[in-house]
MILO-669771 format. One line per 10 residues: number of its first residue (from 0); for each residue x, y, z of N, C-alpha, C. Coordinates in steps of 0.05 Angstrom, whole numbers, plus 32768, in hexadecimal, padded with zeros to 4 digits. Last residue first. Layout:
# MILO-669771
NUM> X,Y,Z,X,Y,Z,X,Y,Z; ...
This chain:
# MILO-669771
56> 806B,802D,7F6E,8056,8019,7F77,8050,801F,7F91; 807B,8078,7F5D,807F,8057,7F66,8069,8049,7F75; 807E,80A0,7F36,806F,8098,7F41,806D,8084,7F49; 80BB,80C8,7F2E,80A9,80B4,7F1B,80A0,80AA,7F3A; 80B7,810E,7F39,80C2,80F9,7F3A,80B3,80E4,7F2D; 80AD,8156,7F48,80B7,8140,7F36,80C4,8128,7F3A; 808D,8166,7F7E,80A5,8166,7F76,80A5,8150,7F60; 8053,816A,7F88,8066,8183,7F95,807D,817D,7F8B; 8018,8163,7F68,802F,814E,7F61,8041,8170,7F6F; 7FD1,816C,7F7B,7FF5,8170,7F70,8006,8164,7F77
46> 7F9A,814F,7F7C,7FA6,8150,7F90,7FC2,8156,7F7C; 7F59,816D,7F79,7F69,815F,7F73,7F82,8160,7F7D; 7F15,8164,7F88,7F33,817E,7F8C,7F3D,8168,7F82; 7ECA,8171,7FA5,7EE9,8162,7F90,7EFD,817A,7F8F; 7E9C,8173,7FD5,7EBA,8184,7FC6,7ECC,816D,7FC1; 7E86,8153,7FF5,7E7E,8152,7FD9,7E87,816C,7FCF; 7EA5,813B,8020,7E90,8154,8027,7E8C,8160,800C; 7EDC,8133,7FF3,7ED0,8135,800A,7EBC,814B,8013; 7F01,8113,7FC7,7EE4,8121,7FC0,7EE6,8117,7FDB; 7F37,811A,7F97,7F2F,8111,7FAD,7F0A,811C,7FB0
36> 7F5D,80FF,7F59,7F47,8113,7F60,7F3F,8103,7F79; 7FA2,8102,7F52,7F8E,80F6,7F59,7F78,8109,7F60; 7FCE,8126,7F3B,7FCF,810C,7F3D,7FB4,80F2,7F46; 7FDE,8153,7F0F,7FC7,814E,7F26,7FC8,812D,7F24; 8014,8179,7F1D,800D,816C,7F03,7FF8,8160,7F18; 803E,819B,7F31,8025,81A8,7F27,8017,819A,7F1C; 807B,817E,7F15,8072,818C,7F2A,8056,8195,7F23; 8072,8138,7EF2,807B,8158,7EFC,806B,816B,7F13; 807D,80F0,7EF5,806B,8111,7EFD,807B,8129,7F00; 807F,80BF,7ED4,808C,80D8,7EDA,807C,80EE,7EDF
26> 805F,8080,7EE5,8061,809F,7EDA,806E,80AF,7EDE; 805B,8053,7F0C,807D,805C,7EFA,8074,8069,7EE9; 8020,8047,7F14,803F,8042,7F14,8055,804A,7EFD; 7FFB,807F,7EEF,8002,8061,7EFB,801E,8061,7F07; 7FC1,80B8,7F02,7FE2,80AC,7EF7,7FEA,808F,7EFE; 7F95,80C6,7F1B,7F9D,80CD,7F06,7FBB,80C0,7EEA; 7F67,80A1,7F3A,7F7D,80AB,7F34,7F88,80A8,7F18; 7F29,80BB,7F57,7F3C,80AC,7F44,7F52,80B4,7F44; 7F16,80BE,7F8C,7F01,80BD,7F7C,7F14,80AC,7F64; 7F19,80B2,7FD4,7F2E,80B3,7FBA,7F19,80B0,7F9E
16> 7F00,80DA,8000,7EFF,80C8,7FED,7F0C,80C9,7FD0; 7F17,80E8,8043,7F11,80F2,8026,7F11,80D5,801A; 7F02,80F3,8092,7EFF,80E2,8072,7F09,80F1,8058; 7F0D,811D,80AC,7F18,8109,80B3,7F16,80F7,8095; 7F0B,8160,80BF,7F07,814D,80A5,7F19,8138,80AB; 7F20,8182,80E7,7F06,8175,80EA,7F03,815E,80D6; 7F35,81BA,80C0,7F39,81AD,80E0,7F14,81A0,80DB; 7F3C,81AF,807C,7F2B,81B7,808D,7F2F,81A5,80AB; 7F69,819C,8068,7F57,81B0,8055,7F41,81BA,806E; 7FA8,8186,805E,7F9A,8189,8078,7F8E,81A1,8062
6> 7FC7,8165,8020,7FC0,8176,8033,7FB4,817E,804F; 7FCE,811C,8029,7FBB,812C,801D,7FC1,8148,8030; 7FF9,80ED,8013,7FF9,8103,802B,7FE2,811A,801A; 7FF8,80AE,8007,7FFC,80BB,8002,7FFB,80D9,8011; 801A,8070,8011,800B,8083,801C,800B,8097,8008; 8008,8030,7FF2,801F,8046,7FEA,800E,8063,7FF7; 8011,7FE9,8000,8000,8000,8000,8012,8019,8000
C-alpha cells in the first residue's frame, strides 16, 4: 500500500474520498501536474504533484 499525504483543508475533516486517479506506476510527474481527483463533503479538488519524480508502486 503507497501513502499518500493530502493537505489539511478543514480542522474537523476526517474522511476524503478517492474518486480517481490520474496517473500509473512509473509515470513521470512534474511539478503542478494533478495526480488524483479527491471528493469530501461533496467538494472535488484535485490533488498536485510538489516535486518531479516518477511515480512508484
Amino acid at each position: 500500500m503507497t501513502s499518500i499525504i493530502i493537505p489539511e483543508i478543514e480542522e474537523g475533516i476526517e474522511k476524503i474520498l478517492l474518486v480517481q486517479w490520474y496517473k500509473q506506476p512509473g509515470d513521470y510527474i512534474t511539478v503542478g501536474e494533478s495526480l488524483a481527483k479527491f471528493s469530501c463533503e461533496g467538494i472535488e479538488f484535485d490533488l498536485f504533484q510538489r516535486k518531479k519524480a516518477p511515480l512508484k508502486n
